[in-house]
C-alpha positions as a Python dict, from the first residue, in 0.01 Angstrom:
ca = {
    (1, 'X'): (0, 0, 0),
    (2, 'X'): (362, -17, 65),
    (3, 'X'): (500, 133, 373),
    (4, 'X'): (808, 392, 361),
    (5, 'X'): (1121, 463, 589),
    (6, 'X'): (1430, 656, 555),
    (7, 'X'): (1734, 547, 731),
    (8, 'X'): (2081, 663, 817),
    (9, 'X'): (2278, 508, 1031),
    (10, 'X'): (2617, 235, 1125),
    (11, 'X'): (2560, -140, 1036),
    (12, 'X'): (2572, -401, 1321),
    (13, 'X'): (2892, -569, 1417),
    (14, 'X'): (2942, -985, 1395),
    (15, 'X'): (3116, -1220, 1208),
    (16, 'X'): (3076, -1422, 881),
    (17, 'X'): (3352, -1482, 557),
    (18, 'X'): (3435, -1235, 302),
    (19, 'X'): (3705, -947, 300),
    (20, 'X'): (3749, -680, 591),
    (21, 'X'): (4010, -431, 401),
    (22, 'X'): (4030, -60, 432),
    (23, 'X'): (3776, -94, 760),
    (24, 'X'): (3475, -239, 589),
    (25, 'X'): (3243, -326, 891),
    (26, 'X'): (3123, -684, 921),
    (27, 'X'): (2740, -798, 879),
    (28, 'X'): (2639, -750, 1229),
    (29, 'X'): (2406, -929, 1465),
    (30, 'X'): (2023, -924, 1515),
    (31, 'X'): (1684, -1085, 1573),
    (32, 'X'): (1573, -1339, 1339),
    (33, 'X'): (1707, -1553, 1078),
    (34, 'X'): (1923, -1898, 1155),
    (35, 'X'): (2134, -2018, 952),
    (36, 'X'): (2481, -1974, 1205),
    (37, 'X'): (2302, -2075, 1493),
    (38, 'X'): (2376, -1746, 1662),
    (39, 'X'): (2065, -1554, 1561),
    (40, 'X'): (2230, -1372, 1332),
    (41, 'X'): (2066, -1348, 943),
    (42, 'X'): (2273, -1455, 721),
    (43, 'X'): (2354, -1250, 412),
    (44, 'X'): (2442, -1350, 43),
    (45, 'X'): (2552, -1099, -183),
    (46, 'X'): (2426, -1103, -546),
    (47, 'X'): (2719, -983, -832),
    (48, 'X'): (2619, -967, -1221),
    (49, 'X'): (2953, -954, -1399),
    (50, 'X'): (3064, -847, -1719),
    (51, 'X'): (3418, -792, -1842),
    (52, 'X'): (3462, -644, -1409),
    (53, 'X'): (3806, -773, -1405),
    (54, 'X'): (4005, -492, -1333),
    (55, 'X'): (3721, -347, -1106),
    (56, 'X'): (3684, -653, -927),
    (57, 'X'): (3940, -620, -649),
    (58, 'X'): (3790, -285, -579),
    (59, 'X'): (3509, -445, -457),
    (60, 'X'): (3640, -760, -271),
    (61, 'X'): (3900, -459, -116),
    (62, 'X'): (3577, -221, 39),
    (63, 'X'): (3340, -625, 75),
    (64, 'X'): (3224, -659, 442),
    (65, 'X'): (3233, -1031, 617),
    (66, 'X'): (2912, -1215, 417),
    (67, 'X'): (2815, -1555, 425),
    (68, 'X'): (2788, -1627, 59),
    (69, 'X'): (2906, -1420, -262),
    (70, 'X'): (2764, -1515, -559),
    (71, 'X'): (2923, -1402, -941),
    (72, 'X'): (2711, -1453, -1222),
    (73, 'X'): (2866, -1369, -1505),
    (74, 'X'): (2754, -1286, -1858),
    (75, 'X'): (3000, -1425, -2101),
    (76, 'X'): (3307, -1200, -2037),
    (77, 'X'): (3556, -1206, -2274),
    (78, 'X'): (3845, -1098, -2004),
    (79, 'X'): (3938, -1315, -1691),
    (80, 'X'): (3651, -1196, -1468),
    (81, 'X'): (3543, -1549, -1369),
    (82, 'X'): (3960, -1614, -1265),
    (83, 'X'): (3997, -1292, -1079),
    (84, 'X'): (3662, -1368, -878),
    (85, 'X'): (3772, -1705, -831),
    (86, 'X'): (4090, -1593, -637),
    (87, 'X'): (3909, -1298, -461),
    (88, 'X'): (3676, -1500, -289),
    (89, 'X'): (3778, -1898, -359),
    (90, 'X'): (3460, -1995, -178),
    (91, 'X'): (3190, -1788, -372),
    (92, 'X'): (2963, -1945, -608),
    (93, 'X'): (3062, -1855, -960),
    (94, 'X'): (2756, -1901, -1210),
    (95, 'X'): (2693, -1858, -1556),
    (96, 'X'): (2361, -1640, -1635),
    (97, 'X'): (2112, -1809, -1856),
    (98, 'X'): (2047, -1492, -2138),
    (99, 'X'): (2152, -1184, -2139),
    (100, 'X'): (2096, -885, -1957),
    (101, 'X'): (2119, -750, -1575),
    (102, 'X'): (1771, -824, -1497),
    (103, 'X'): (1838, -1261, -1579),
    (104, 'X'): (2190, -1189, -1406),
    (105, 'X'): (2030, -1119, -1082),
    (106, 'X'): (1756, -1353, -1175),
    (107, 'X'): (2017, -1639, -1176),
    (108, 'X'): (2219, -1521, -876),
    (109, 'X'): (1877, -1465, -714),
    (110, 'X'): (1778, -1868, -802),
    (111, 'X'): (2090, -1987, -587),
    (112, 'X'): (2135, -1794, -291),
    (113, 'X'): (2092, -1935, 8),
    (114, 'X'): (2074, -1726, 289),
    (115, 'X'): (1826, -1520, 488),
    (116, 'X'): (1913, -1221, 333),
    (117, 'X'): (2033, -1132, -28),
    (118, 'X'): (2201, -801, -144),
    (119, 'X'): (2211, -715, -480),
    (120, 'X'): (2526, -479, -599),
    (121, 'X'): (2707, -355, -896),
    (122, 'X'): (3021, -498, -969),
    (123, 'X'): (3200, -203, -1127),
    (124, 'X'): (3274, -40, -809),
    (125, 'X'): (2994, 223, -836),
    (126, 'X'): (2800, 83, -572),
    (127, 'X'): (3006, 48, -194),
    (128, 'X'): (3000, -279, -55),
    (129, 'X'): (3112, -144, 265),
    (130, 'X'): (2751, -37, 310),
    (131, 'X'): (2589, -342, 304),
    (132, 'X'): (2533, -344, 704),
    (133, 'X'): (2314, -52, 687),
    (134, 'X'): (2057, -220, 415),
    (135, 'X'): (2120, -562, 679),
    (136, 'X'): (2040, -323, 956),
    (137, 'X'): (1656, -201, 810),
    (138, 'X'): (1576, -560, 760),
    (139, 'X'): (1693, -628, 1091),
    (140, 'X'): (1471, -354, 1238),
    (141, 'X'): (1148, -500, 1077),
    (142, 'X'): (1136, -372, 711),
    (143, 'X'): (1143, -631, 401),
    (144, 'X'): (1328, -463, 163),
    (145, 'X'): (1583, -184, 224),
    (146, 'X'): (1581, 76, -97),
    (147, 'X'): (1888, 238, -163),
    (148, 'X'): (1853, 593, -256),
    (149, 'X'): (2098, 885, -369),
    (150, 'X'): (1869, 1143, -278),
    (151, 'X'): (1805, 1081, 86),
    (152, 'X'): (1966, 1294, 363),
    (153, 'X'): (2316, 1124, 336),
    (154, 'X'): (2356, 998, -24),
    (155, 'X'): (2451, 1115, -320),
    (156, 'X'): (2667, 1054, -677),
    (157, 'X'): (3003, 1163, -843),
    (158, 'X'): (2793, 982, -1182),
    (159, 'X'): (2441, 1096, -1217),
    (160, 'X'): (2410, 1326, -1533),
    (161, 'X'): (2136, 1584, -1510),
    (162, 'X'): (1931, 1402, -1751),
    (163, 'X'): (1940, 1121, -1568),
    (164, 'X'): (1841, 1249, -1238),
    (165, 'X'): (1570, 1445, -1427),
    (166, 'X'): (1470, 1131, -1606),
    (167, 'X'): (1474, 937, -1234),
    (168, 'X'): (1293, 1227, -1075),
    (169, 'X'): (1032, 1186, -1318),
    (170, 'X'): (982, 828, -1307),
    (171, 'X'): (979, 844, -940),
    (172, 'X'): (672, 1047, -955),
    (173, 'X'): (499, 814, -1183),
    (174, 'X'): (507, 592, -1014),
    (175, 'X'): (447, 718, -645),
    (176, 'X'): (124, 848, -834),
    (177, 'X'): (31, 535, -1014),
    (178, 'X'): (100, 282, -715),
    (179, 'X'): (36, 512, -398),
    (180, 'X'): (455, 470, -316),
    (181, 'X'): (683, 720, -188),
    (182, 'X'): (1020, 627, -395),
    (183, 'X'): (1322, 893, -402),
    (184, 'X'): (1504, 707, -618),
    (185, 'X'): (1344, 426, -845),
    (186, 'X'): (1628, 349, -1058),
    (187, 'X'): (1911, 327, -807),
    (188, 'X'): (2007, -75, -815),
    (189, 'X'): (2135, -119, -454),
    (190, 'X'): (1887, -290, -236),
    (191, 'X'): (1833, -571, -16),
    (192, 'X'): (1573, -784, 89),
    (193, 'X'): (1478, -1120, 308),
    (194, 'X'): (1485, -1422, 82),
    (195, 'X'): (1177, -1567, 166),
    (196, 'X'): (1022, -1268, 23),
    (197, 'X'): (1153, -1378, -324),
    (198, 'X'): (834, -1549, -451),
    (199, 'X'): (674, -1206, -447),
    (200, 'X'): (894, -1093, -720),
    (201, 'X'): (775, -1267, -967),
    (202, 'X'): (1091, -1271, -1148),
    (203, 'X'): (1118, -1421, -1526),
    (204, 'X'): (1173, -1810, -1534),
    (205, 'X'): (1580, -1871, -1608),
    (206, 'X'): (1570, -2204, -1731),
    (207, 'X'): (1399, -2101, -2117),
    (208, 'X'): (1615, -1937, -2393),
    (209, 'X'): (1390, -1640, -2517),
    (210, 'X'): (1474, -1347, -2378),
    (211, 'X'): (1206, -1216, -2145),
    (212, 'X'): (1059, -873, -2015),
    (213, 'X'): (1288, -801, -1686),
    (214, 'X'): (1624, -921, -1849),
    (215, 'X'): (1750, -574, -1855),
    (216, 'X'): (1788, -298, -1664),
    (217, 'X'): (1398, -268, -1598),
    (218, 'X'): (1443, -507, -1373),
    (219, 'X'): (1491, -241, -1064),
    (220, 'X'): (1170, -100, -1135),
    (221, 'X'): (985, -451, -1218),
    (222, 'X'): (1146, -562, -814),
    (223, 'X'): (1032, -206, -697),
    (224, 'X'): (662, -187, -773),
    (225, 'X'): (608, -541, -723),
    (226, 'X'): (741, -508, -346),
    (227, 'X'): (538, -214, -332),
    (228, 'X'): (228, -340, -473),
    (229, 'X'): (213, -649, -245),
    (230, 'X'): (210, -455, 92),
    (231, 'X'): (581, -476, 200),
    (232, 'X'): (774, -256, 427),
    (233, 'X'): (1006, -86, 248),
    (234, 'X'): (1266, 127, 390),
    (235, 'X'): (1515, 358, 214),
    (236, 'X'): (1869, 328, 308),
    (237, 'X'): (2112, 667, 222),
    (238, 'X'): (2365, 577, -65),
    (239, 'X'): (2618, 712, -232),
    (240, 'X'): (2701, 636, -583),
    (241, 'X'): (3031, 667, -715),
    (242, 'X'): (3162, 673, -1084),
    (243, 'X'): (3237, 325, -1266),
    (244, 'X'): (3620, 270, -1212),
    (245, 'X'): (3726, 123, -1503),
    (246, 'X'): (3537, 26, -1868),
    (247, 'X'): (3192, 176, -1998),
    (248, 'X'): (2859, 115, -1886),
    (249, 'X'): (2600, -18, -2081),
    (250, 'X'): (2256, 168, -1967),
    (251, 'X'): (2180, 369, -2196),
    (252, 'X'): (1984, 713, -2050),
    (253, 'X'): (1720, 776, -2313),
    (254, 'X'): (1671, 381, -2428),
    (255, 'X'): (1646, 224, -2082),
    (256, 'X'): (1482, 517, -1997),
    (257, 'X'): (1194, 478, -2215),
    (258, 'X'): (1190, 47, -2167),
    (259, 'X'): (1149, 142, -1780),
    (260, 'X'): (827, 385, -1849),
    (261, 'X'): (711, 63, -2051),
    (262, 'X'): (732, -112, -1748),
    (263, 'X'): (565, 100, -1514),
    (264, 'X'): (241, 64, -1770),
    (265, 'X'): (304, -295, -1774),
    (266, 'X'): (298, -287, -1436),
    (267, 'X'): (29, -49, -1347),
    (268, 'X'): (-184, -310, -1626),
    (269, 'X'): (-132, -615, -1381),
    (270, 'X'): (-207, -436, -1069),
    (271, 'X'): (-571, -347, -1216),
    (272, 'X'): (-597, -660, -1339),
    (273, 'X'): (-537, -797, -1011),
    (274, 'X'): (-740, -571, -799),
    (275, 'X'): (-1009, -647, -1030),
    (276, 'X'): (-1038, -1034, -945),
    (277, 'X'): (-1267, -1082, -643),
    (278, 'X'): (-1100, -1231, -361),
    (279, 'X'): (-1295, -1595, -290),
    (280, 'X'): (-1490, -1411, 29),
    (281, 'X'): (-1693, -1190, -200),
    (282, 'X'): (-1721, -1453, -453),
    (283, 'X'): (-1946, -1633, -207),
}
């Protein structure tokens, strides 16, 4: 069984690369990780792309100081991969292997390199300047910070009411199915400690068949599958804001439905697995 947190409140302070416009605080300092010699985790942030030029520099604008940016991109047709190239000249620009948001972070996932990895939207909906409060919860002992709109301090200019009533739904599905206490299970901000990645089990990048977590099931896939193997997870307050430019792809009523097909996908493997014996009560 998972365990749940809320949390609200200011990201640490520190130093690292990235943009510090319009006050965007920096990744801060804290126990644990290594990589700048200081004690201080280091942070990659994970960006699927896909025509995001013009909302690009919205993001870099509100991005706090990160160690590592990484762009995957899904064949755009405008200059997303030039305008991310001269946003951040030192991020690593990649090209995802199928198609679909779930490979995108899949990819992005695959090469990052730090201690921690954050996982945002690139069409502005999602603020980057609140990236130290999901670094903060890992910091302070959980393994994957949950962003949530419904929390104390969150909230959205772009959820439709059948979308929040399809989320609230969902959310009780699966806090019955898999014993969790999710407030918002299809919100796609979240953060987690790298070394944690093997637990989520993500679909193999390097074969050209499109797979089941290429699309945008793949929140709830990385959800229950944190959930089901016993990590901390603690929800962080967010608030979403509308897409700034161009039209999103999720559909309400088709990804709706391919998430409830994951949740019984799901719910399949985790009886599966709690039927094998472990090997002490197969002696």
């Amino acid at each position: 069984m998972a365990k749940f947190a809320v949390i609200d409140q200011d990201g640490l302070s520190g130093k690292a690369v990235g943009s510090r416009e319009n006050g965007a605080r920096a990744v801060g300092k804290g126990p644990g990780g290594s990589a700048d010699g200081a004690g201080r985790p280091t942070v990659t942030v994970v960006i699927p792309t896909r025509n995001e030029a013009r909302n690009l520099p919205y993001v870099a604008k509100r991005m706090p100081a990160v160690d590592q940016i990484v762009v995957v991109d899904g064949a755009s047709v405008d200059n997303t991969v030039d305008v991310a190239r001269e946003l951040w000249p030192d991020a690593l620009i990649v090209n995802q292997s199928r198609s679909g948001k779930g490979n995108a972070l899949a990819c992005g996932f695959e090469v990052s390199s730090c201690d921690i990895v954050v996982m945002i939207d690139a069409d502005g909906s999602t603020d980057p300047a609140e990236i130290p409060d999901f670094v903060a919860a890992l910091v302070s002992g959980a393994d994957f910070a949950k962003g949530s709109r419904f929390t104390r301090s969150g909230g959205s200019d772009d959820i439709t009411q059948l979308r929040r009533f399809g989320n609230r739904g969902l959310n009780w599905l699966v806090n019955q199915l898999f014993d969790t206490s999710f407030t918002d299970l299809c919100y796609g901000y979240n953060a987690f400690w790298r070394r944690h990645l093997p637990v989520l089990d993500l679909p193999r990048t390097d074969v050209p068949e499109a797979q089941w977590g290429d699309g945008f099931e793949i929140e709830t896939v990385i959800n229950v599958r944190v959930a089901r193997n016993g990590l901390k997870i603690q929800e962080v307050s967010s608030f979403e804001g509308k897409r700034i430019f161009g039209r999103s792809n999720l559909n309400a009523v088709t990804d709706g439905l391919r998430v409830l097909r994951t949740i019984g996908r799901e719910r399949r493997l985790h009886r599966a697995a709690a039927a094998v014996p472990s090997p002490l009560h197969s002696r």
